[in-house]
N, C-alpha and C positions, 0 to 999 in steps of 0.2 A: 439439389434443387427441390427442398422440401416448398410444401404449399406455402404459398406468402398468406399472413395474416389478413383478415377482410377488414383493417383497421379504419375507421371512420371518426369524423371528430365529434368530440362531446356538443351537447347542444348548449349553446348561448345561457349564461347566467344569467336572474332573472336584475341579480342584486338586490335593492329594495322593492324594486315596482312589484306591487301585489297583482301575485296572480289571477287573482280574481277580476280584474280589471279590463274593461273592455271600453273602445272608440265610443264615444256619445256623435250623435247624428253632426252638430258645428263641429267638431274636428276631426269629423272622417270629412266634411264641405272641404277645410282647411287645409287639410296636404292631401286633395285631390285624391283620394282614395274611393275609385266605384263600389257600389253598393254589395257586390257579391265578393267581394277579397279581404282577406282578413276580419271577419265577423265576428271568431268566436271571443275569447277571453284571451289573453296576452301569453298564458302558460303555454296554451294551445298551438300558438305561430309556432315553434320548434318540432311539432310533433307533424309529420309528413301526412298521418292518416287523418289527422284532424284537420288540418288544414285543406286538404283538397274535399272532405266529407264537408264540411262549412263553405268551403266554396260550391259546389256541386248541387248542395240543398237548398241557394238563397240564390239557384241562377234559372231564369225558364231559358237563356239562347246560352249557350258555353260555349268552350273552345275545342275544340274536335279533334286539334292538333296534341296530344303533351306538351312538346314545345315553346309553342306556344302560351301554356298555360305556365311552363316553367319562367318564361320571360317576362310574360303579365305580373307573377308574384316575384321577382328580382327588380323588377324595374316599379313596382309599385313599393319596394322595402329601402331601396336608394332614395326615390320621391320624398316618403316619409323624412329620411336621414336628412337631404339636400334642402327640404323647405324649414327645418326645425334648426339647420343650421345656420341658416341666413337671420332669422329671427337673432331681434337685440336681447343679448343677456337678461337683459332689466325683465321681459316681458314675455320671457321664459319661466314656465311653471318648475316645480321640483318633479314633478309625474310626466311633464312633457323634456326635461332634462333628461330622467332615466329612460322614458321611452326613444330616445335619439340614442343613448349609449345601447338599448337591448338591438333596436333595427339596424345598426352600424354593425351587430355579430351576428344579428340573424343574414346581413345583406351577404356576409364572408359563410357564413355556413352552408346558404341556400347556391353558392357559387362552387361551392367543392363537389369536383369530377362523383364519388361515387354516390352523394345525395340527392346532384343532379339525377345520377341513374337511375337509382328508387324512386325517386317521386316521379320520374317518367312512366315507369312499370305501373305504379300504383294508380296515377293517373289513367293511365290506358286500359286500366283493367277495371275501374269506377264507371268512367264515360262511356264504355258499353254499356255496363248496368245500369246505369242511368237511361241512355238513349233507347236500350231495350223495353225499359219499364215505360219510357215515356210514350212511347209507340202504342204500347197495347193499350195502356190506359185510356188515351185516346179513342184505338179503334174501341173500345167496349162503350168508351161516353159518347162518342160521338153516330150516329146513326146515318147519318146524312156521308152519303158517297162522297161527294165535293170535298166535305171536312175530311175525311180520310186521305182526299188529293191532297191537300194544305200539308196534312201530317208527315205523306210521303216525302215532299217536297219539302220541309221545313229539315228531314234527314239528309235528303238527295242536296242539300246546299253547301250541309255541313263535310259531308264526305265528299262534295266537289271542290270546296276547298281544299280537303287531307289530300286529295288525287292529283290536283294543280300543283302543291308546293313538293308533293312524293315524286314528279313524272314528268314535267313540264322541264327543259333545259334549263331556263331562269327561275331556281326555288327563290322564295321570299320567306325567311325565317323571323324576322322579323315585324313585319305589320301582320294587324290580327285580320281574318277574315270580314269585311264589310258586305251587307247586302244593299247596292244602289240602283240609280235609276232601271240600268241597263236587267238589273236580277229581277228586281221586281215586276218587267216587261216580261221576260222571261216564264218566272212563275205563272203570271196572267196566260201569258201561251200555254205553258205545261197544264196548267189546272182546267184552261179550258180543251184542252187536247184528254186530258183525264177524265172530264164531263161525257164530252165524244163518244168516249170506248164504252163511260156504263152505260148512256143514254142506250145506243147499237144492243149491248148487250141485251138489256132491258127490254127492249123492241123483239128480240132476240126470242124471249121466253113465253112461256106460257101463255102469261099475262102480265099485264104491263104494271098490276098492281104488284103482283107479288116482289115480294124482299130478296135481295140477292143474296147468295147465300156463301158459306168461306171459301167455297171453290172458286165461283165465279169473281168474290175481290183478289182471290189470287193470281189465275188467269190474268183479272186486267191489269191487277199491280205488275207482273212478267211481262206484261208486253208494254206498259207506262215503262217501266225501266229500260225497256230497249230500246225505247221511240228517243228517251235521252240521249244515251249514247251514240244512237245511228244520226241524231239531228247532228251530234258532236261533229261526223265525218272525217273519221283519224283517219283516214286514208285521204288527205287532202290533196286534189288535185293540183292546187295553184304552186307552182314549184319556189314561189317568192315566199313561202309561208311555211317550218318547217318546223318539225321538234325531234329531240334525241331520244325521247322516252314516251310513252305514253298507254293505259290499260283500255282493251275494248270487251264490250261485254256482248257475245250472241249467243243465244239460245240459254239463255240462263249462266253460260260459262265465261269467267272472266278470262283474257290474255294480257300478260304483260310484252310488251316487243321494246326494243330499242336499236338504236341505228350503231351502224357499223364503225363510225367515224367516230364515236364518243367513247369517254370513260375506260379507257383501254389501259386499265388496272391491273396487277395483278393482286390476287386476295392474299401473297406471302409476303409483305410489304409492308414496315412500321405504317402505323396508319392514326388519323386523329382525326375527331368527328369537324365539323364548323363550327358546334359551338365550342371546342377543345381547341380550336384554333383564336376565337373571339377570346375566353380567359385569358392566355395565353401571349397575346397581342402586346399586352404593354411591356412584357419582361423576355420577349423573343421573337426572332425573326426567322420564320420556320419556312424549310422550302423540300416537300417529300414529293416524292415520282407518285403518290397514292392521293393528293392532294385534289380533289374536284376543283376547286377554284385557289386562285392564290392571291393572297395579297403584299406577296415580300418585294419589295424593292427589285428596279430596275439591275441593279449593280446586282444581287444573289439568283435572280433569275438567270445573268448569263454566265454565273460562277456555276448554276446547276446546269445551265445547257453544255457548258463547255467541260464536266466533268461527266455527261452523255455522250457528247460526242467522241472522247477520248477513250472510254471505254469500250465503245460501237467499236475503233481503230484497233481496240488492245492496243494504246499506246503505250504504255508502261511496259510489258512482259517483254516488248521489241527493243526495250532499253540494254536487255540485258543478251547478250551476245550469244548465241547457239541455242535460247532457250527454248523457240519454237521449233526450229527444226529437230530439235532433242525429244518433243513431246510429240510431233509427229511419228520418227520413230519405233517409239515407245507405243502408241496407240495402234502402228501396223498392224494389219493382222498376221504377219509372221513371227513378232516379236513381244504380241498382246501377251501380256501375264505370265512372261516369262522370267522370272525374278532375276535370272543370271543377266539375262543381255540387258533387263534394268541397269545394272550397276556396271557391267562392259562396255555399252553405247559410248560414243566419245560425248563428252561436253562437263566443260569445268569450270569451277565457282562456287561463290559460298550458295548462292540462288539454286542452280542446276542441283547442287547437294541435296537441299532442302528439297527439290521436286522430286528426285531418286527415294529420298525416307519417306515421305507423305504417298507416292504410288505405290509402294512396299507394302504399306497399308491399309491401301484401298485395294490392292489386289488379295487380301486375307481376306478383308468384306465379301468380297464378290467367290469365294472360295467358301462361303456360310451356306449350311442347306436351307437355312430362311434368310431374304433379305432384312438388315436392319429397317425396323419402321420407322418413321420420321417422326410420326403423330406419339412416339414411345420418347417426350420429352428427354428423361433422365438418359435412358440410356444411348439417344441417339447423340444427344449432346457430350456424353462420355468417349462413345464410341468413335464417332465421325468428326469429330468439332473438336476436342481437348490435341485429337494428334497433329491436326491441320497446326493450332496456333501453338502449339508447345515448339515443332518445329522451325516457324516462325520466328520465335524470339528466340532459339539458340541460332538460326538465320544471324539473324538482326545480332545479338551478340551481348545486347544488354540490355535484356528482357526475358525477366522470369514471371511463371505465370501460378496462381493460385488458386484453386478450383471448388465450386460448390459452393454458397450463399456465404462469400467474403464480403468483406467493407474495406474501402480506404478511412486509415484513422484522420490523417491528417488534413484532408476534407472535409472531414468533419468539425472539427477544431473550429474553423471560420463561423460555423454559428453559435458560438458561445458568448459575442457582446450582446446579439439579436437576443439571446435565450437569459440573458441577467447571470449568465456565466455556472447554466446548471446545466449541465452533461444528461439529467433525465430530460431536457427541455426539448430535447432534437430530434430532430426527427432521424432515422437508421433505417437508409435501403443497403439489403443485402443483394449482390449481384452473384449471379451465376459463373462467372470467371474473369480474373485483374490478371493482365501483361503489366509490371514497372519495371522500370529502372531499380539501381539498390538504393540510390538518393530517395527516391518515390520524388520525383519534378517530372513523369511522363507515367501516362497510366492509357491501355487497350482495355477497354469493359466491354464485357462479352453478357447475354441477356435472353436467356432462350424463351421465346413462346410456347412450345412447343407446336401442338394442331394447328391447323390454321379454323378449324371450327368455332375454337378458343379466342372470340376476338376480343371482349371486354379482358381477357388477357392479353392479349397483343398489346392492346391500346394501354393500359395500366403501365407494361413494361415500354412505352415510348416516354410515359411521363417520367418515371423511373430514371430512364437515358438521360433526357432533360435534365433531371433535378443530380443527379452524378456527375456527369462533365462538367455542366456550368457551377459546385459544389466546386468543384478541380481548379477549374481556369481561374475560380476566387481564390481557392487557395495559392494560384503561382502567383497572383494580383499581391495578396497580402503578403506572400513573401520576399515579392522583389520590386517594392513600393517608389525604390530612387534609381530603377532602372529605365531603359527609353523605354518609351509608350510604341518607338514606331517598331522594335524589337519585340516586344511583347501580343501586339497587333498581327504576328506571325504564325502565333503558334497556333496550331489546333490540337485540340484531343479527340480520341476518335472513337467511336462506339460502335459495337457488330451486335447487331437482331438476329438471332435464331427464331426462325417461324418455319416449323416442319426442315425440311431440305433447303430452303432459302434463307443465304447470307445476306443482311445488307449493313452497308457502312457508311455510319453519316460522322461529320466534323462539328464541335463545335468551338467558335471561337467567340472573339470580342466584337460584336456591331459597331456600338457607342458606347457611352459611359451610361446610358442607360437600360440596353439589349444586350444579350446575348445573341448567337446569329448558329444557328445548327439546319444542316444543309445535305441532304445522301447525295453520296458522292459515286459509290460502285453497289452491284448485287452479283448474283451468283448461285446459280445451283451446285449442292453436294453430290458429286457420284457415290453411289455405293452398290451399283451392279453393273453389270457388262454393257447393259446399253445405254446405261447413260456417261459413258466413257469421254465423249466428243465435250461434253461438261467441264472438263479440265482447263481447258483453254482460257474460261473468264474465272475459274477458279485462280489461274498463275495471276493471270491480270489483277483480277482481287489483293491478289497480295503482295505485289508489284506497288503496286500502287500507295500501297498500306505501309510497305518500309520505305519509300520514297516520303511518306508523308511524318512518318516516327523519327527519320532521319533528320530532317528539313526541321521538323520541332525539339529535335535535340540540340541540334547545333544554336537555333536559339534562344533556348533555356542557358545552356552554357555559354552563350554571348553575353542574355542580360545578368547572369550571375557574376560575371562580369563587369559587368557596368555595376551593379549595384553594389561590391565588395570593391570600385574604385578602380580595378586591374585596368579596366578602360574609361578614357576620359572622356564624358561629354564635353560637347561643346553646350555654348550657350544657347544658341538658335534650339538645341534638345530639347522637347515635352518631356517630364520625367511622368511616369506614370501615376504616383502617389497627384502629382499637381491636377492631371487630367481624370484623375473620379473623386479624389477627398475635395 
């Protein structure tokens, strides 16, 4: 599991439009483009640093959020696209032709996951400097206390929005911070409640002439900042009125708190941000236990509740005849780590086998003068994770497994008409470990995190998952094109996250003809010391589960293989596959 590449796409061709080129005031009026976005020169739009420096230097009120400012330039580069498209050929320029083909790739560039993530960083790291510099300048120009209130208050607006959409139960990622009637009453209180404090102080000193001095605006600015928050009243009595998050600030020190009821995550969990779920949206119907909000269909929300609750039951490991009572057993403390009565205990099967090898080998772990560390990627994934599923697929009986930064070839093949039929056109994820078949029609992709600190890896390695199985399920599509639809409609492929010590396993199958549909199905912690022994239990279930689901998509695979080499006969009333997506 060497480091994956930080690969990023090339920025948008300019083709002919001269770089030098920049919006004239009528048509930045004409596709609605505010006065502060997109300023500079046209070469400029592709470049992250330039583009938020032009935006940032032609704005007095910005966007406080990144986010938000990511949305603002997305949705201001589709605008572009969407009005110049509408526009009749005839009355279309050659300069407003290529600027529709440049904003069409900058709108795809400025949409890809890790650009998103730099120009978020770079953003955040500008709009301090910015808001910092604007602050002081002020307090230096400005002399007059009041004005200093304004300036305070023009900051306290901005970071009450960042606070609203960070901590508030209902974030809104979408619409940008407005100041209305109700803020600008507000302010008037604050400013005049900020008047108050210096007025008192003023009264306070010497003399009523003299100038206050940096002590005394800091003083009142500490205690102006807490008259906010205390007027907030997060501690709200009215029990009709509630939130699941929210920051309070006393004595200068902030507290984050949140309620007991919410967000009951855990952080070893494939995971995807909201807007990784918004990209996302048109080409999959995604449903993770790490999910803050969802938006999948009625039908996958009770395919994810109903493989919760199965799991809660261990209903799968209960399928399989003596396996629990054989792992009770085995966990006594009479018989703990006793590698003989391992293999003596009564209980027989291909399953019980597989339980006997893999605790064989968790009891040599636990026999280590250092625990294996989890956060130790490679070798936790070598160590703990290659023995689990090796055993597994000689379980299962046809299933070999391949380890360390493999590819399936034949998934890949599927985007060669997409690619003008160039092999360098393709995109190549290397995964961390492939369970197939010797046909390759059923593939287990294995994908470790490692740390869980590691989250913009985590999250890389769920897109990864995504773009591998749904990669897969097109390849069984193009291969078995005159088979049933409602056969093929069956199958899932199935994917295991390594994140430190946490398994989890999601399916992904066919939605419609135009989604994919991937769904976690089970999790699971790895033992690998003595006390986390009692771990085993959702460990078997795990994988219980997992050849219940290998099996079920084998059989058919070799149904529609089937059907499509003729051996079985549709009827007519049949959707063949090829009819329902070509």
């Amino acid at each position: 599991m060497s480091k994956k590449p930080n690969l990023k796409p090339a920025p948008p061709n300019l083709n002919k439009l001269k770089g030098s080129y920049t919006l004239t005031d009528s048509l930045r009026e004409k596709l609605s483009l505010t006065p502060n976005i997109l300023t500079g020169s046209v070469k400029t739009w592709s470049n992250i640093k330039d583009v938020v420096d032009d935006y940032l230097d032609h704005s007095e009120v910005w966007e406080a959020q990144p986010q938000q400012f990511v949305l603002m330039l997305q949705t201001s580069l589709k605008t572009v696209n969407n009005i110049l498209n509408k526009q009749h050929a005839n009355s279309t320029s050659t300069t407003e032709l290529l600027l529709k083909q440049y904003c069409s790739s900058l709108d795809i560039f400025y949409h890809h996951p890790k650009i998103v993530t730099d120009l978020k960083l770079y953003y955040q790291k500008k709009e301090l400097e910015k808001r910092d510099k604007d602050n002081l300048q002020q307090a230096h120009i400005q002399s007059n206390a009041t004005a200093s209130a304004m300036v305070l208050e023009k900051s306290r607006l901005m970071e009450e929005g960042s606070k609203k959409r960070s901590f508030d139960e209902i974030e809104d990622e979408v619409d940008c911070p407005v100041v209305g009637k109700n803020s600008q009453f507000q302010l008037f209180n604050h400013s005049t409640f900020f008047s108050s404090l210096i007025e008192s102080q003023m009264i306070g000193s010497a003399g009523a002439e003299e100038e206050l001095t940096i002590d005394d605006i800091s003083e009142i600015s500490k205690q102006y900042e807490q008259s906010l928050f205390d007027a907030e009243d997060p501690f709200n009595p009215n029990p009709s009125v509630s939130k699941s998050q929210y920051s309070f600030v006393k004595n200068g020190k902030r507290f984050d708190y949140h309620a007991p009821s919410k967000n009951l995550i855990s952080p070893k969990k494939p995971a995807l941000s909201q807007s990784d779920h918004g990209y996302l949206s048109d080409l999959f119907e995604i449903r993770l236990s790490s999910d803050l909000r969802t938006s999948s269909s009625s039908a996958t929300q009770t395919i994810f509740e109903a493989y919760r609750d199965e799991q809660y039951a261990n209903a799968y490991i209960k399928s399989h005849e003596g396996a629990i009572s054989f792992l009770n057993s085995i966990l006594d403390s009479g018989n703990f780590m006793d590698t003989r009565k391992l293999w003596a205990l009564p209980g027989e099967g291909k399953f019980i086998d597989m339980m006997r090898h893999i605790l064989t080998d968790y009891y040599q772990s636990c026999r280590r003068s250092t625990p294996i560390n989890p956060s130790h990627e490679r070798t936790f994934f070598c160590e703990a994770v290659v023995p689990i599923f090796k055993n597994f697929g000689i379980m299962v009986g046809s299933l070999s497994g391949s380890w360390c930064e493999k590819q399936l070839v034949e998934s890949r093949r599927v985007w060669l008409p997409l690619k003008d039929f160039r092999v360098s056109g393709i995109n190549r994820k290397l995964l961390d470990g492939i369970l197939t078949n010797e046909a390759e029609t059923l593939a287990v992709m294995l994908e470790s995190s490692g740390s869980e600190a590691t989250t913009l890896h985590s999250i890389d390695d769920t897109y990864k998952q995504l773009k591998s199985t749904s990669d897969f399920m097109k390849y069984i599509i193009a291969k078995y094109k005159v088979g049933s639809l409602k056969t093929l409609m069956k199958i899932q492929i199935p994917c295991v996250s390594v994140i430190e010590n946490c398994l989890t396993l999601c399916l992904t199958s066919v939605h419609d003809n135009s989604k994919w549909k991937f769904v976690e199905a089970r999790t699971c912690t790895i033992p690998t010391t003595r006390a986390e022994k009692k771990q085993w239990i959702k460990v078997f279930e795990f994988l219980a589960f997992l050849k219940h689901v290998v099996e079920k998509s084998l059989a058919q695979i070799d149904q529609l293989e089937n059907e499509s080499l003729g051996y079985v006969e549709l009827g007519p009333e049949e959707l063949l596959v090829k009819d329902y997506f070509l």
